[in-house]
N, C-alpha and C positions, 0 to 999 in steps of 0.2 A: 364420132368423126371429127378432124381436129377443123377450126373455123376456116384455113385458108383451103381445106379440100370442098368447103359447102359450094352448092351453088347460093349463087344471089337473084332470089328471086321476088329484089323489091319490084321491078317494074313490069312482074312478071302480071298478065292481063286474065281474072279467072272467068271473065266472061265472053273469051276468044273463041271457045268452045261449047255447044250446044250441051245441055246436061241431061240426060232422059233421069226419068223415074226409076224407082230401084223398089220394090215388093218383096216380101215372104209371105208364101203360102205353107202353111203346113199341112199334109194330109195325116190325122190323128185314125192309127186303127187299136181292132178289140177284136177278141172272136166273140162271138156271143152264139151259143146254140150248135158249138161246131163248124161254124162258120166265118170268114173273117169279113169284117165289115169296117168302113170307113167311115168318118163323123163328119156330114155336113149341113151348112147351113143354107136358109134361102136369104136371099138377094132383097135389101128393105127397101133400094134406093138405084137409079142408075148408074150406069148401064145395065143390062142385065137381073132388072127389078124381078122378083120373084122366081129367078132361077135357083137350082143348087148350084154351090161352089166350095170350094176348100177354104177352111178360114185364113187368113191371113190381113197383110195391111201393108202401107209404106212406112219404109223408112225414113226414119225422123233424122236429116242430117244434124240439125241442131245439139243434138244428144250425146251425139259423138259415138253412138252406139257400132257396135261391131253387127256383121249380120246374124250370130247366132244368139246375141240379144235381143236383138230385134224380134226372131222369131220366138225365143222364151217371154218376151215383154206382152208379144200377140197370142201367145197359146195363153199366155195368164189373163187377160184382158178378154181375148173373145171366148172363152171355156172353164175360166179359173182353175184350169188343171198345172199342176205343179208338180217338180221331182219325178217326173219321169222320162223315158229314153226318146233323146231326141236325135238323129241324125240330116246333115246333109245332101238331098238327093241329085239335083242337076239345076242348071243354070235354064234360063227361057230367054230367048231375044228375039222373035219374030218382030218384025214393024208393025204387025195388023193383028197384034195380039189382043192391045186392047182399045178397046174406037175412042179415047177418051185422047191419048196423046204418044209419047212411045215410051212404052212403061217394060221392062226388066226386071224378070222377078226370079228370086232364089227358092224353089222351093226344098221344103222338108218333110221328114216322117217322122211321126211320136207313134212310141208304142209303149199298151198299156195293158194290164190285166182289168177283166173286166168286174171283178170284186173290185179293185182299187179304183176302178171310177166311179163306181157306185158310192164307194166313202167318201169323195170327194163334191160338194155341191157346183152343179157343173148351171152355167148362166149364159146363155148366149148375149154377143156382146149388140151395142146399138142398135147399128146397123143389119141388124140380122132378124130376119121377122120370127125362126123356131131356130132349132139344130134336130139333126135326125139321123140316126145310123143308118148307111145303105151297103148291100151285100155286095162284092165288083164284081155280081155276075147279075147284077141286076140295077147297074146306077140309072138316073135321072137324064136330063137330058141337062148340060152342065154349060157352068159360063165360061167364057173367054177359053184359053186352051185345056182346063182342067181335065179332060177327058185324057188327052194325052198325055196329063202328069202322072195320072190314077192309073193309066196303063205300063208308065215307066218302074210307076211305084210299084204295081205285081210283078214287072220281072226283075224288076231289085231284090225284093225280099226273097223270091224264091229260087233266086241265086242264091243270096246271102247267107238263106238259112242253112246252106248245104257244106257249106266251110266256116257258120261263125258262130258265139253262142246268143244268137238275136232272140232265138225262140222262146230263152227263159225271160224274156222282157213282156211276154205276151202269159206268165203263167205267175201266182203268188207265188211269196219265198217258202211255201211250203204247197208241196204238190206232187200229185201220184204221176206214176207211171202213163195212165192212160189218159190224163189229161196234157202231158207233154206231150204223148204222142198226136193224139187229136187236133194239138198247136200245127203241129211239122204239115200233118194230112189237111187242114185245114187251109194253109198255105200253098202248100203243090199240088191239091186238087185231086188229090190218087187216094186211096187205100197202101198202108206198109204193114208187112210182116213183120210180127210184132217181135219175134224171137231176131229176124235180123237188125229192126231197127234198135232193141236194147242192146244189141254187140255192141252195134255202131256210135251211141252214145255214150258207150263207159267205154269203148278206147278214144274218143276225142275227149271225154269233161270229164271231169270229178263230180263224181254222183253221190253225195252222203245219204244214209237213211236215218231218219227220224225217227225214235219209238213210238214216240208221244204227238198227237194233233191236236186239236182242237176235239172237246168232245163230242161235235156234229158228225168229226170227220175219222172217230175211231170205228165205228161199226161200219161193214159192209151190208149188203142183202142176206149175205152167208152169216153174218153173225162175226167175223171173221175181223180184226180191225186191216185198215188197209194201209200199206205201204205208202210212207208220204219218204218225200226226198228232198236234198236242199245241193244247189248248184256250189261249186264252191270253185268252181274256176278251170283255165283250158289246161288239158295235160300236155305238160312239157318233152319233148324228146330230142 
């Protein structure tokens, strides 16, 4: 922008205006067992000492960080999980969100395969007395608005799932049939036909098959080696 179009904002006052707090929470899920489950922490400190909650933290203006570093800085710091899918889910501003002052938080969603958490040495941060995975059909009784985020977050994904490829974010880069579909059924809470729901994946994605797995993973019950697949992206038309 050329200098005579800038504003001039020497005597401009930054303390004219009230500044509230600004937060990311991430809610981090897995399936595990079939089921999909959420990772939270308890509360080590007030407000909300020994409740569960979504990890997250404030942002550090100082940093100059943007918010979707902000929340990779805190999924590394309260979880040390790294390199995986993180999106942004919805903004929070209630005034009586959090009894502390008026705090603004961005939350997010990480999703993870639950093999690749397991390689990952996972640490709950400070502030956080354990971490624990909970089922969302069986959460805790949770801090400040998280209940309502964890509710937003179920009907995000199970929109999501149904127009985008989210679900191979919740499966290894190599994996069967029935484990993708168990991701989807796991998500929307139902039983699918399995003949229709393969239609319905190989005319949205590109489905490669794999000959070769890991040795654990070539033998069935049958003897039979089983069908592994690799996502290779959305089909075009």
């Amino acid at each position: 922008m050329p200098e005579d179009l800038k504003d001039d904002l020497s005597n401009y006052d930054e303390n004219r205006y009230k500044k509230p707090s600004v937060t990311v929470d991430i809610a981090i899920c897995t399936i595990i067992g079939g089921i999909l489950k959420v990772l939270l922490i308890k509360r080590k400190y007030p407000p909300y000492r020994d409740c569960w909650a979504i990890p997250g933290g404030f942002l550090e203006v100082d940093k100059k960080e943007t918010l979707e570093e902000t929340a990779m800085r805190e999924l590394r710091e309260e979880t040390n999980l790294h390199d995986i899918y993180l999106e942004q889910l919805k903004t929070y501003g209630d005034p009586e969100r959090d009894p502390r002052t008026r705090v603004i938080t961005v939350a997010y969603f990480a999703l993870i395969p639950w093999e690749a958490f397991q390689e990952q040495k996972i640490t709950a941060d400070s502030d956080a007395k354990e971490a624990q995975w909970f089922s969302f059909r069986e959460l805790p009784e949770l801090a400040f608005d998280h209940k309502e985020i964890l509710s937003d977050l179920l009907s995000r994904l199970r929109g999501k799932i149904l127009y985008s490829p989210i679900a191979f974010a919740l499966v290894p880069e190599r994996f069967t049939w029935s484990r993708l579909q168990s991701v989807y059924e796991s998500v929307l809470g139902k039983k699918m036909i399995t003949a229709n729901f393969r239609r319905k994946i190989m005319a949205s994605y590109k489905i490669r098959q794999i000959t070769k797995g890991p040795k654990k993973e070539r033998k069935t019950r049958l003897g039979r080696p089983p069908i592994l697949l690799k996502f290779d992206g959305i089909r075009q038309f």
